[in-house]
N, C-alpha and C positions, 0 to 999 in steps of 0.2 A: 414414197410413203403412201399406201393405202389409203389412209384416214388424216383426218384434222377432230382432232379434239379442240372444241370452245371454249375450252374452261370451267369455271364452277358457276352453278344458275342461281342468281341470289338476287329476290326482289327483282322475279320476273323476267330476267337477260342474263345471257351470257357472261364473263368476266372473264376473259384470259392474263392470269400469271404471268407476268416478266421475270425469267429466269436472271439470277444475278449471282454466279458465284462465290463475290465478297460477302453476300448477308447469307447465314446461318440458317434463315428462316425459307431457304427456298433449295429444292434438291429436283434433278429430273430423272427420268427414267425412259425406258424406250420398250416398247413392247415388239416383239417378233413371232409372228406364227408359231406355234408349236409344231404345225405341219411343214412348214418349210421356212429353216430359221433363215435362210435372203429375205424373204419379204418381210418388210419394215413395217410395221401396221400403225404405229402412230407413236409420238412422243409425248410425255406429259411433263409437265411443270408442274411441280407441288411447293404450295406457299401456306405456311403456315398465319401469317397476319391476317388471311382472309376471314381465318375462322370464329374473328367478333362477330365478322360482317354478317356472316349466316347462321349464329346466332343470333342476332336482333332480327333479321329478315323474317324467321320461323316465329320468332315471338311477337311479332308484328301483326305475321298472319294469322297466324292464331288467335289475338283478340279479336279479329274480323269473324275468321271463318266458323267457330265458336258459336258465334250468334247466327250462321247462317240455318237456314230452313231444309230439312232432311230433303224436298224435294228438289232443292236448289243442287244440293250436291250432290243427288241421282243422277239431273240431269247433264253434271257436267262430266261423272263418272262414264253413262251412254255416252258423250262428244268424244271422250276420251277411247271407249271402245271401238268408234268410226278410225278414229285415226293408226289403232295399232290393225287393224282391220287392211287399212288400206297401205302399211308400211308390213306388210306379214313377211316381203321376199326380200327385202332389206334388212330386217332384224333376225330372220333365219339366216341368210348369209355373215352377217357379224359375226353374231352365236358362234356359227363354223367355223370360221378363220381363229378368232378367239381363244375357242376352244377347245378347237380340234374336233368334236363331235361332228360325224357325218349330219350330212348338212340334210338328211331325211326324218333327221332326230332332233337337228334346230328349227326345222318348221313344227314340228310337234310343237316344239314348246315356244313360240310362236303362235299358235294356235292357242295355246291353253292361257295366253292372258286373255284373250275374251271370252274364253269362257269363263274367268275366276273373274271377273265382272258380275255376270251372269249370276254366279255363285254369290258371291257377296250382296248383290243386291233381294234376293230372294231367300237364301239362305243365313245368310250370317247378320242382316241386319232384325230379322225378328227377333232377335235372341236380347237385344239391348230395348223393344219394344216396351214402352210406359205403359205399367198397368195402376189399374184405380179398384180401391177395395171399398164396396160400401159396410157401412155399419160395422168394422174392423173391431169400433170399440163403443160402447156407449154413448150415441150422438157424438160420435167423430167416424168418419172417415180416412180410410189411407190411402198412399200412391207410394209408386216407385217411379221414380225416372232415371236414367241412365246420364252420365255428365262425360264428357271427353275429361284426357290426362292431364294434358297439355301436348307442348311440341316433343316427336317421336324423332329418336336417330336411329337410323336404320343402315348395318351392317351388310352388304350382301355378300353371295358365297360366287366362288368362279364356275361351278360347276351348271348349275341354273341361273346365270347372269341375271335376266328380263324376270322367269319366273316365279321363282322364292321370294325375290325383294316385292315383286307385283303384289304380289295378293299380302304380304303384309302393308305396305302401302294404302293401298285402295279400302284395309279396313280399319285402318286408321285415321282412312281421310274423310269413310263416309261416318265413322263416331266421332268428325267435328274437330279431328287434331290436324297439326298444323305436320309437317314433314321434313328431314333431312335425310337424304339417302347419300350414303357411299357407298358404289359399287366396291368389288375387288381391286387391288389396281394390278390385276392380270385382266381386267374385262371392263376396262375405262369404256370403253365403247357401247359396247351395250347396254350400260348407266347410262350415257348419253342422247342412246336412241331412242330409250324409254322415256327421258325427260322430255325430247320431242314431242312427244305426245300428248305429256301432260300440259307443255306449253301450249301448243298448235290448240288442245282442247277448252283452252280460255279459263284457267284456272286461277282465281285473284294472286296478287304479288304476295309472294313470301308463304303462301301455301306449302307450297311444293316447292323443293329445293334438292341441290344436288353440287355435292363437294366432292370433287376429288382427290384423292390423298394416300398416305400411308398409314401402320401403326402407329405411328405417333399422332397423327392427323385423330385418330378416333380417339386413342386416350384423350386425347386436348377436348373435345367435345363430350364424351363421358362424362368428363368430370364436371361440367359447366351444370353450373344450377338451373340454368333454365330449361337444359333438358329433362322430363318427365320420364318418358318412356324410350328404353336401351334395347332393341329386338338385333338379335343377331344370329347366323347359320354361318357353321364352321366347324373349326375342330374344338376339341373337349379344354386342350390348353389353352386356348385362346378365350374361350368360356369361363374360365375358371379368372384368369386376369382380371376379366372384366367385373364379375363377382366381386374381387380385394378391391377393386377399384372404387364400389357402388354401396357394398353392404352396408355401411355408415350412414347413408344417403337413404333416409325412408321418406323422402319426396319421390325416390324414381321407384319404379316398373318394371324389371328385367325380365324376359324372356327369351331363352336360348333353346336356338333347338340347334344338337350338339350330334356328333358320330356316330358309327352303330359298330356291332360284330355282327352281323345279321346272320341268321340258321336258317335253313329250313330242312323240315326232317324228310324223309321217304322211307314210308311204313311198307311191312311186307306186301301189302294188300294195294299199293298206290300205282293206280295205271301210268305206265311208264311210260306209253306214248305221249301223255301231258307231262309229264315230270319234262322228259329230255329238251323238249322249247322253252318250256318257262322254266328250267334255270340255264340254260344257258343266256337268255335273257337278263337272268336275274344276276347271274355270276358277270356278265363280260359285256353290257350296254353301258353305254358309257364311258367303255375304256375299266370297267369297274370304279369309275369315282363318283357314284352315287351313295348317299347316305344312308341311304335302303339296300344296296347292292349286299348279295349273297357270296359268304366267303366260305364259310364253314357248313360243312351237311350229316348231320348225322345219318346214317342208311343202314337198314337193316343187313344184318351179314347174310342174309341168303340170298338176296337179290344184289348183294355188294360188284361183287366181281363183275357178273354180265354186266352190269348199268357202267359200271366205271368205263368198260371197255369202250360201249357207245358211244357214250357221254364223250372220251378222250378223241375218239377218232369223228364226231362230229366238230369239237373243236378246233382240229386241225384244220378242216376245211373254212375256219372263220378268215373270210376276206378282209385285209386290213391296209388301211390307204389312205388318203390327203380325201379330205371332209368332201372337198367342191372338183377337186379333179382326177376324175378317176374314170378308168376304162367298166368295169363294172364296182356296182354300188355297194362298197364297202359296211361293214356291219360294226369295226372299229375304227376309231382313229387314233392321234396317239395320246399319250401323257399330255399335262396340262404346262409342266415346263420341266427343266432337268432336275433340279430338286427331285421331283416326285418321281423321274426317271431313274435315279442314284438309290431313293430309299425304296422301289420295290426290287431293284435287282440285288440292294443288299439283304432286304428279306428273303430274297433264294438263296443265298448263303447262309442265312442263319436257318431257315428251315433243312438245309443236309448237314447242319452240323448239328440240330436238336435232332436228329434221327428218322424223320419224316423220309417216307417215300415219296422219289422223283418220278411223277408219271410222267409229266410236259414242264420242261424246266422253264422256266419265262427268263428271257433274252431280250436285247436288242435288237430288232430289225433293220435290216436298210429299204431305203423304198424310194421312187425316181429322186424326192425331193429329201433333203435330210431334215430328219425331226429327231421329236421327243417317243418314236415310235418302238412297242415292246410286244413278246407275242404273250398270250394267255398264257398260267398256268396250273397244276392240276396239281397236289399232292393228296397223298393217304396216311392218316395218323393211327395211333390207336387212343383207348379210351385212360391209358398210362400219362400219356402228352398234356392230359387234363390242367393240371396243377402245379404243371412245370416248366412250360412253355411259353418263351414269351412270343415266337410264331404265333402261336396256335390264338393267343390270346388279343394282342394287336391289330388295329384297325389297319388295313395294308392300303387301304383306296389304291389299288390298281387291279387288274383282271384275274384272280387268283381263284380257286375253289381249292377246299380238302377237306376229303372225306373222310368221315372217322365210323367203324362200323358198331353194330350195338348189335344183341338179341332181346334184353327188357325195352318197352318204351321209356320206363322210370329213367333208365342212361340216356336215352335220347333228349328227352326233358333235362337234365342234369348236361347234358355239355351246353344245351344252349344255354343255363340260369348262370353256367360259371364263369361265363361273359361279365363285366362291370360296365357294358354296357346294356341298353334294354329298349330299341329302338323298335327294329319292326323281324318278325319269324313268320316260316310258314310250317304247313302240316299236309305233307297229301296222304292221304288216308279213306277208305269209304267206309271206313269203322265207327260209327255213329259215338261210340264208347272211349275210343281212343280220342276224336276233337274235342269232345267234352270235358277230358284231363287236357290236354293242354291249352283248351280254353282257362281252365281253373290256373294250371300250375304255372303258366309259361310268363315268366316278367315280362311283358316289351307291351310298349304302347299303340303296336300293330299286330296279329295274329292274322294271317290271314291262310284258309282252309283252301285246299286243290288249288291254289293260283302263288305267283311266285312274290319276294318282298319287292319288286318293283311294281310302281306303277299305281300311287294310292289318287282316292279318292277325295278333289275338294270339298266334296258336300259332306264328307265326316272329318271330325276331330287328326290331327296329327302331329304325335308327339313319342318322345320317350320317357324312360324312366332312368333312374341309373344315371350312368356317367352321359346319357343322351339326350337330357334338357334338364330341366325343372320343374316341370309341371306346368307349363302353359302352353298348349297345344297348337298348336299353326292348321290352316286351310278352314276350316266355316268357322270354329271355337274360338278363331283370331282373333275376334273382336273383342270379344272378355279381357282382352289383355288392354284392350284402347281404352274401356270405360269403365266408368266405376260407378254404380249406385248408389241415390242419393234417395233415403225418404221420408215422407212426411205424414203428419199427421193433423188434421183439419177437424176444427169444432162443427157440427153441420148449424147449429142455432146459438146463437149465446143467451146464455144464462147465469148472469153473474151470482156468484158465492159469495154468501155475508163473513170475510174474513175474522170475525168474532167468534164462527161457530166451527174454525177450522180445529179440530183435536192437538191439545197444546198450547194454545194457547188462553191467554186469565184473559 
């Protein structure tokens, strides 16, 4: 076995779980490579009794940490970025094994928790900054100040194990709330190495916290009253649960950031030497199981044909191979387990039974080690498929593109809105007049012009609309979701009022 998992971190230390198959409340599970199902990567035991424990734990620290001083928990925020700093080739290798992501692509993200540090301390904390308004009102004065939730449970997705859950995290902890994180439990591991950090970084008991578990494990926590704030990254059904779960409940705070159909168009005029990197980027990084990843493309019909051809035989030459052992450096790796191996190859069957053109069919690979490993693939719809397709309409998270061609941009605008999802498009165009309409027209809570839907920016807002969150935006905006404004209103002199001469009264 790879790994040893610890257990759940509650009030400061470790806990490991005694698995007991007579008691109801405890199931294990075993985690295997996706890259090569022989290697065993670790076991877990999931107990549900634990889950008072880490409840009181969070509520604990919370009344601590609450009271602590914004510079106090700057400072243990930096302690905290020393240490993921100095664990960068351990937690990109997890990453990889985990999940399957070439291991080129878990040092990224590896990298990018110090800098959503960075972000959050500079960025996302002026935004809950106390202001003071003089002379507001007649010899009074106002303020705003900003108050934490309470204790935050935090959902994470398998795809960005470390980095999604991080930066909700870190802006929850520096607005003064207390923490429960559950990883996926396809990526116990990576929860685990991140909590390293937070421990190693001297963060008082019951701050920060980390359970391990199943569905069942989080509804049981959901529901518990002394959770405040529910953030979770996933898919749309699993969003939607938690919703029926919570709506009753107007002590809690949900914010979901949920799936996408993600477009991006190619106007007549879009220099196709940038198009062909950034989507194939956008279509096939990560295996396609990005939330942003690009599935559908609208393209204009005169440059349809040549770009597809490109596009298709650049594809082919995509190297695809086991994350950490490879001859040369793979740009895919595989599926994240068989599930998600079973529902994109039976999306290739349903896309040639709704009539889609097969360019690059997506299959099963073999490769030295056996996995969950599938090749890209490419289909062409027409603008008919709209309305009728559950292909065309479907979140596929795996490596898929299909092109649908247009002649108005009004159609191209129009296949991406008929999405019910609203996450993140692009637009390559050097038509000053054409980004300006789908800046206006285009639903999603990313638009991004000449560059593809991967790859957003922490220092802006990120969210969907639609079937792709709620409205509460993730990466610098995070914070908004931690805190809530509280304000007041101060006499500057007192000058008492002769109650006899108030209007009304004899």
């Amino acid at each position: 076995m790879k790994y040893e998992l610890k257990g759940n971190y509650i009030n400061g230390s470790y806990h490991l779980p005694s698995f007991d198959p007579l008691r109801n409340v405890t199931r294990k599970i075993s985690k295997y490579s996706p890259a090569n199902l022989e290697q065993k990567l670790w076991e877990l035991t999931i107990d549900y009794d634990c889950i008072d424990d880490v409840l009181i734990s969070a509520s604990t620290g919370y009344s601590l940490w609450r009271k602590s001083d914004v510079s106090a928990r700057i400072e243990l925020l930096e302690k905290f970025k020393e240490k993921v700093q100095s664990k960068e080739a351990q937690i990109a290798e997890v990453i990889a094994l985990e999940t399957g992501k070439p291991l080129w692509e878990s040092l990224t993200e590896a990298k990018a928790l110090v800098t959503k540090v960075n972000v959050t301390i500079s960025k996302s904390l002026p935004r809950i900054k106390s202001e003071r308004y003089e002379n507001l009102m007649p010899n009074t004065n106002g303020s705003v100040s900003f108050k934490p939730i309470g204790p935050c449970f935090i959902i994470g997705p398998f795809n960005f194990p470390c980095h999604l859950a991080n930066g909700q995290i870190l802006n929850a902890l520096i607005a003064g709330n207390s923490v429960i994180f559950k990883p996926s439990e396809k990526t116990c591991m990576s929860g685990q190495i991140l909590m390293d950090c937070f421990h190693e970084a001297g963060f008082p008991e019951g701050v920060v916290n980390l359970i391990q578990g199943d569905g069942e494990t989080a509804s049981r926590i959901i529901n518990n009253k002394i959770i405040k704030g529910v953030f979770f990254t996933g898919s749309k059904e699993v969003g939607l649960k938690i919703l029926e779960n919570t709506h009753k409940d107007l002590s809690k705070l949900v914010a979901l950031e949920l799936g996408g159909k993600n477009s991006s168009i190619i106007h007549q005029d879009a220099n196709l030497d940038l198009v062909l990197p950034e989507l194939l980027k956008a279509c096939f990084m990560t295996t396609g199981q990005r939330c942003v990843s690009t599935s559908l493309v609208p393209i204009h019909e005169s440059i349809a044909d040549s770009f597809i051809e490109k596009f298709h035989s650049f594809t082919k030459r995509i190297i695809i191979d086991h994350p950490t052992e490879f001859e040369k450096t793979p740009f895919m790796g595989p599926l994240i387990d068989e599930p998600s191996r079973k529902n994109y190859l039976n999306y290739m069957g349903m896309a040639k039974r709704e009539g889609f053109e097969e360019i690059m069919r997506g299959k099963q690979i073999e490769k030295k080690y056996q996995g969950h490993y599938v090749s890209p693939s490419i289909h062409l719809g027409t603008l008919d498929h709209l309305n009728k397709s559950i292909f065309l309409s479907s979140e596929l998270f795996g490596p898929n593109c299909t092109f649908v061609k247009y002649k108005e941009i009004e159609d191209a605008i129009n296949v991406v809105n008929n999405s019910e999802y609203g996450l993140a498009a692009s637009i390559f165009t050097n038509d000053q007049e054409i980004k300006n309409l789908c800046l206006r027209d285009i639903d999603a809570g990313q638009l991004n012009i000449n560059r593809s839907t991967v790859g957003a920016s922490s220092a802006l807002p990120f969210g969907g609309v639609k079937s792709s969150g709620n409205y509460r935006p993730a990466a610098v905006s995070f914070i908004d979701s931690c805190s809530y404004a509280q304000s007041s209103l101060e006499l500057k002199s007192v000058e008492i009022e002769d109650p006899n001469k108030i209007v009304g009264i004899n």
